[in-house]
C-alpha positions as CSV (number, residue, x, y, z in Angstrom):
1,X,26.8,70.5,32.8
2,X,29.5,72.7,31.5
3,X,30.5,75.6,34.0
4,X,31.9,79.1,32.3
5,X,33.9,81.2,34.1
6,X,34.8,84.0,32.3
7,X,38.1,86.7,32.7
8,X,35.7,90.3,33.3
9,X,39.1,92.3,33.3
10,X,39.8,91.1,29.7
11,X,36.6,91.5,28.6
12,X,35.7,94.8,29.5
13,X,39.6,95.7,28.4
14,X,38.2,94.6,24.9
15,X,35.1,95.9,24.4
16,X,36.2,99.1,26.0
17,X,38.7,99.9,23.1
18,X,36.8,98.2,20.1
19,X,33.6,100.2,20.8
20,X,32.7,103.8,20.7
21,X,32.4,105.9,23.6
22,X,28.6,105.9,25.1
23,X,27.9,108.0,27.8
24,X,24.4,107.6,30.3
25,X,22.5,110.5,31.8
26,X,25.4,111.7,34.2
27,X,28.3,111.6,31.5
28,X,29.4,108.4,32.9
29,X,31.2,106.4,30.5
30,X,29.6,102.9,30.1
31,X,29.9,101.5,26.4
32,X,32.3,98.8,27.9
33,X,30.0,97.5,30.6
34,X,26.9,97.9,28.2
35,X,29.5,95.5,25.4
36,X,30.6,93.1,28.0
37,X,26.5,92.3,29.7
38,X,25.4,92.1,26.0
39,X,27.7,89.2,25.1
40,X,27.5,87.7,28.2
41,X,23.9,87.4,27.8
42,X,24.6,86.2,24.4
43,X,26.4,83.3,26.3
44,X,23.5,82.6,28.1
45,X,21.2,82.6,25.3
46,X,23.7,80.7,23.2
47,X,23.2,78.2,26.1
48,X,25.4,78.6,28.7
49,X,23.5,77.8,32.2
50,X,26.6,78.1,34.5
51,X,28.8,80.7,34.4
52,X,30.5,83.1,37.0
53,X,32.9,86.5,36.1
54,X,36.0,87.1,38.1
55,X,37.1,90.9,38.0
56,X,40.1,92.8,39.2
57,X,37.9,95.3,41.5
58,X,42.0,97.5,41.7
59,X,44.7,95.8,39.4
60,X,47.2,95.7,42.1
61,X,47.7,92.7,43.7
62,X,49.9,90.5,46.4
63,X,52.4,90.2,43.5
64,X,53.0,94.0,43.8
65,X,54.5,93.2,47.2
66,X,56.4,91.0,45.6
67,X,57.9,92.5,42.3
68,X,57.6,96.6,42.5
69,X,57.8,96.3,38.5
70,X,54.1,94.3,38.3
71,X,51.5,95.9,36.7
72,X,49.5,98.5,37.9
73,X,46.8,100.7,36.9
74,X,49.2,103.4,35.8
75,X,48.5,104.1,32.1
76,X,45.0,102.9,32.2
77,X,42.5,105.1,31.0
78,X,40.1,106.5,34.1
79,X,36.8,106.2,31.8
80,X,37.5,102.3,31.8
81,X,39.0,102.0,35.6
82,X,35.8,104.2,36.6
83,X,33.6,101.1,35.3
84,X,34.6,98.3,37.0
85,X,32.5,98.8,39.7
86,X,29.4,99.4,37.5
87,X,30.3,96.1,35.3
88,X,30.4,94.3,38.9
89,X,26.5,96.1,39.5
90,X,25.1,95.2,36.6
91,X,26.5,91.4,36.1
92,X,25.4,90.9,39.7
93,X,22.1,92.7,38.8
94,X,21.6,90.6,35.4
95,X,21.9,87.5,37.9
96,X,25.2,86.2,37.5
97,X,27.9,85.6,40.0
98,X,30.4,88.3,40.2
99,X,33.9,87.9,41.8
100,X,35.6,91.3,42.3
101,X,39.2,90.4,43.4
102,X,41.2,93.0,45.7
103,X,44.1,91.1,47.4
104,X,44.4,88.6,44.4
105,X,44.0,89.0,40.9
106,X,41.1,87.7,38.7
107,X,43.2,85.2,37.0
108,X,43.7,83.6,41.0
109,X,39.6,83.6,40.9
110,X,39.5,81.8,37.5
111,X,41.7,79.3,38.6
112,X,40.5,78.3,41.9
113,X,37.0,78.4,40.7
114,X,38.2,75.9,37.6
115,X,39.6,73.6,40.4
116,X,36.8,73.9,42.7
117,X,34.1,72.7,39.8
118,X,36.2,70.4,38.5
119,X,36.0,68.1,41.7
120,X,32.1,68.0,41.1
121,X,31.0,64.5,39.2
122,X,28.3,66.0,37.7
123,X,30.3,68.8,35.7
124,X,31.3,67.3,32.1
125,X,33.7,70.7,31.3
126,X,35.2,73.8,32.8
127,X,35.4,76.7,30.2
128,X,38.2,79.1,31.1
129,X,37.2,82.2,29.0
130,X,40.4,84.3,28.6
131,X,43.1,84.6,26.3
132,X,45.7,84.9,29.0
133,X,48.8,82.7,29.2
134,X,49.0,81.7,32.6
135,X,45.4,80.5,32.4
136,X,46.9,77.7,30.5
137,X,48.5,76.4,33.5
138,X,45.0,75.1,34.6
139,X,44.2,73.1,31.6
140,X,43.5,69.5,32.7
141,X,42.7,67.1,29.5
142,X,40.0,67.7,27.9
143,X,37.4,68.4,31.0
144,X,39.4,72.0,32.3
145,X,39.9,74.1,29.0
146,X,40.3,77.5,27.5
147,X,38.8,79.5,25.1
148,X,39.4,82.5,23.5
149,X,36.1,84.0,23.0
150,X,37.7,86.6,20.9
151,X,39.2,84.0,17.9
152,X,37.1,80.8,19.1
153,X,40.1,78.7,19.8
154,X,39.7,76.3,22.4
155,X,42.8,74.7,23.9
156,X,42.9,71.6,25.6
157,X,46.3,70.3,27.6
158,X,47.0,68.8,24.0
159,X,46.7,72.4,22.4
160,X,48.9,74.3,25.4
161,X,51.1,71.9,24.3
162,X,51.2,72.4,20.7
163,X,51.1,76.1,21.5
164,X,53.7,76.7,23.9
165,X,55.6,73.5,23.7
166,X,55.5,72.2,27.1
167,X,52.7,71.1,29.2
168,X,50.3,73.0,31.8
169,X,52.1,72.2,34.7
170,X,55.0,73.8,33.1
171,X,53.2,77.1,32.1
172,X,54.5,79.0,35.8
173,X,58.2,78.1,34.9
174,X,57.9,79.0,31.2
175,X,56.7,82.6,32.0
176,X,59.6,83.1,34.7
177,X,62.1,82.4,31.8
178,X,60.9,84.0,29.1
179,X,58.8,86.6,31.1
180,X,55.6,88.1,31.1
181,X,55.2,91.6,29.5
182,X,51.5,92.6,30.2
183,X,52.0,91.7,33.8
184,X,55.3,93.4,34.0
185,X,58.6,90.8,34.8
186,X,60.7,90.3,32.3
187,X,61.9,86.4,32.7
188,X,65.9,85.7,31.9
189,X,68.2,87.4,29.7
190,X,69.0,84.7,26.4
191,X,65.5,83.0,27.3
192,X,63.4,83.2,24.7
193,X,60.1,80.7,23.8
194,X,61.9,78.2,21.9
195,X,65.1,77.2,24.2
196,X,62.4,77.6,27.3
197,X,59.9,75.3,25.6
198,X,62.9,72.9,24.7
199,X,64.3,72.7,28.1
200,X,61.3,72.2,29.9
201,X,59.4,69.8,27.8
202,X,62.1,67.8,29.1
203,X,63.0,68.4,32.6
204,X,59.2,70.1,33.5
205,X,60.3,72.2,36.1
206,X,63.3,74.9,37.2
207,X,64.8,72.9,39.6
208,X,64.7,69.8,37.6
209,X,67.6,71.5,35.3
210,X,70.7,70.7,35.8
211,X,73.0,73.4,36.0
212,X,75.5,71.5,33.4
213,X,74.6,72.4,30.0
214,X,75.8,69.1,28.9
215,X,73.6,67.5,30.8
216,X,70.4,68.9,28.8
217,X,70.4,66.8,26.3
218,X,68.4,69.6,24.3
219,X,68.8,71.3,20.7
220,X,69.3,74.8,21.9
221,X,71.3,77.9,21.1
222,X,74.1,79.2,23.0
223,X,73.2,76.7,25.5
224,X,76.4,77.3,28.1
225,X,75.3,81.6,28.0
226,X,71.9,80.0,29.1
227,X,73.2,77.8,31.6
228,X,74.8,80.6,32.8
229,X,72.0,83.2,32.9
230,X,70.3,80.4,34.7
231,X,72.8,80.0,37.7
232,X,73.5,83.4,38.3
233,X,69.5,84.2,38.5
234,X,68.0,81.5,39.6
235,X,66.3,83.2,42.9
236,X,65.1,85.9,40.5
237,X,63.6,83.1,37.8
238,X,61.6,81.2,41.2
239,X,60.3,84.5,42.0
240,X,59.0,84.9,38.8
241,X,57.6,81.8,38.9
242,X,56.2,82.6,41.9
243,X,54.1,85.7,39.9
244,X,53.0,83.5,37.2
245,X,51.6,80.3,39.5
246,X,47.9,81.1,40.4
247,X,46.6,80.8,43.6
248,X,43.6,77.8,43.8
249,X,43.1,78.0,47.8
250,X,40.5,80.4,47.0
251,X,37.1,80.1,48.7
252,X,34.4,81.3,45.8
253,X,31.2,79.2,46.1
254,X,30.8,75.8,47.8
255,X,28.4,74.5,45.4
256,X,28.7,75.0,41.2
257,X,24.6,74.9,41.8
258,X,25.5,78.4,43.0
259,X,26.9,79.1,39.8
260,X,23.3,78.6,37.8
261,X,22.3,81.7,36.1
262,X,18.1,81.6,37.5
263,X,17.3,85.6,35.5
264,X,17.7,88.6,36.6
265,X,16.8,90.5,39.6
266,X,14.6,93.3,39.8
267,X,17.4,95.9,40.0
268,X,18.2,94.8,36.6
269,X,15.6,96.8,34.2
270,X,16.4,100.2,36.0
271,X,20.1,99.3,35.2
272,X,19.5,97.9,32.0
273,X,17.1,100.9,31.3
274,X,20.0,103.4,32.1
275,X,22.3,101.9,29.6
276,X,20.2,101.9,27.1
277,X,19.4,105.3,27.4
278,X,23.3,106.2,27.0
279,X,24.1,108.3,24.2
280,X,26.6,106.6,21.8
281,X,29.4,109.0,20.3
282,X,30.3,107.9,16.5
283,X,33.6,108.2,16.7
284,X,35.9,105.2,17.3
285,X,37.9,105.2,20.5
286,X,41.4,105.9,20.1
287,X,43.5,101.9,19.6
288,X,44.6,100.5,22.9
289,X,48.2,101.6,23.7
């Protein structure tokens, strides 16, 4: 069997800004949540039979304690904040597992679920659905994988490498140096994708570099400044590191059984009725800032 689990903050980030506005009965704004079930459901038709949605029920997280700079909800539009909680109703309605995530962040769901099935004999892939880099981190051969359901790429550990340069398990030190803008650190100064990927494809990890440049061994420019930048903020780069590595202690389900999509409940057709009903302005929404 193949298990799914699928990012719900991305998707409903991306359908909420490439469809028009719909609104139901009450003026609630739902287009996104009515985009997101439809091609979920698509999955399911398309022959997906176990597949589970991680969502960030509030964006903040434990890494706000950490880094006051990490993203927050600031900036985003109410309309799609205000319909998280009905895209949690109406998956959980339509049957399929829902995981709304308060103290840790979807991506931590993900990635604990992706561990979690993968120990099962009887699962043959994991499907990571999400664009997002530090997904990539959890890529295992060619069993744990992620695909952008956007562009249909799949990557496997062979394609993180290829993309980024160095392997999964260095993904968490990659984004400390050369940062993380959509979740709000900015890496090191100098450290940029193709002296990060350079240095780590060869020594994997941050404490595995030595602090003399000479030592690297590495085609890189200005390597001494980057040496530098390196020794004077190192604590700051481990902290980042500490953003980017996802948690997988987790508890989510004890069973990827659980994880069988069976149909929907009988909630589902007043909620499916009600978006239906919703009155679709043809205008397109304004572009995502």
């Amino acid at each position: 069997m193949d298990i799914y689990l699928v990012d719900g903050t991305y998707e409903l980030f991306r359908h909420y800004y490439a469809l028009p506005s719909a609104r139901d009965s009450g003026g609630r704004e739902v287009a996104a949540v009515r985009g997101v079930l439809a091609s979920l459901l698509g999955m399911i038709k398309g022959g997906a039979t176990h597949i589970a949605v991680a969502t960030d029920r509030v964006i903040e997280s434990f890494r706000n304690g950490l880094w006051p700079d990490y993203k927050t909800a600031e900036g985003v539009e109410p309309d799609l904040l205000a319909q998280f909680p009905l895209l949690e109703e109406v998956l959980s309605a339509a049957g399929i597992v829902v995981w709304p995530m308060v103290e840790f962040e979807a991506d931590d769901a993900l990635a604990a679920a992706a561990v979690a099935a993968a120990r099962d004999s009887r699962v043959e892939r994991v499907i990571i659905c999400t664009p997002d880099k530090d997904l990539a981190q959890c890529v295992h051969g060619t069993r744990v994988v992620q695909l952008n359901r956007r562009t249909r790429i799949t990557l496997d550990e062979a394609g993180v490498a290829n993309k980024f340069g160095v392997s999964p398990a260095s993904i968490p030190d990659y984004l400390a140096l050369v940062g993380d803008a959509a979740d709000g650190y900015p890496g090191l100064k100098g450290w940029g994708a193709k002296s990060s990927a350079a240095v780590l494809a060869r020594f994997v990890h941050l404490e595995s570099i030595p602090p003399d440049f000479r030592e690297w061994r590495v085609k890189v420019a200005n390597p001494a400044t980057l040496a530098d930048v390196l020794s004077r903020d190192r604590d700051r780069a481990l902290l980042f590191r500490t953003l980017a590595t996802l948690r997988t202690d987790i508890a989510l389900f004890n069973d990827v059984d659980q994880l069988r999509w069976n149909g929907p409940t009988p909630a589902f057709a007043v909620l499916a009725a009600r978006l239906d009903a919703a009155v679709t302005d043809t205008r397109r929404p304004a572009a995502r800032p």
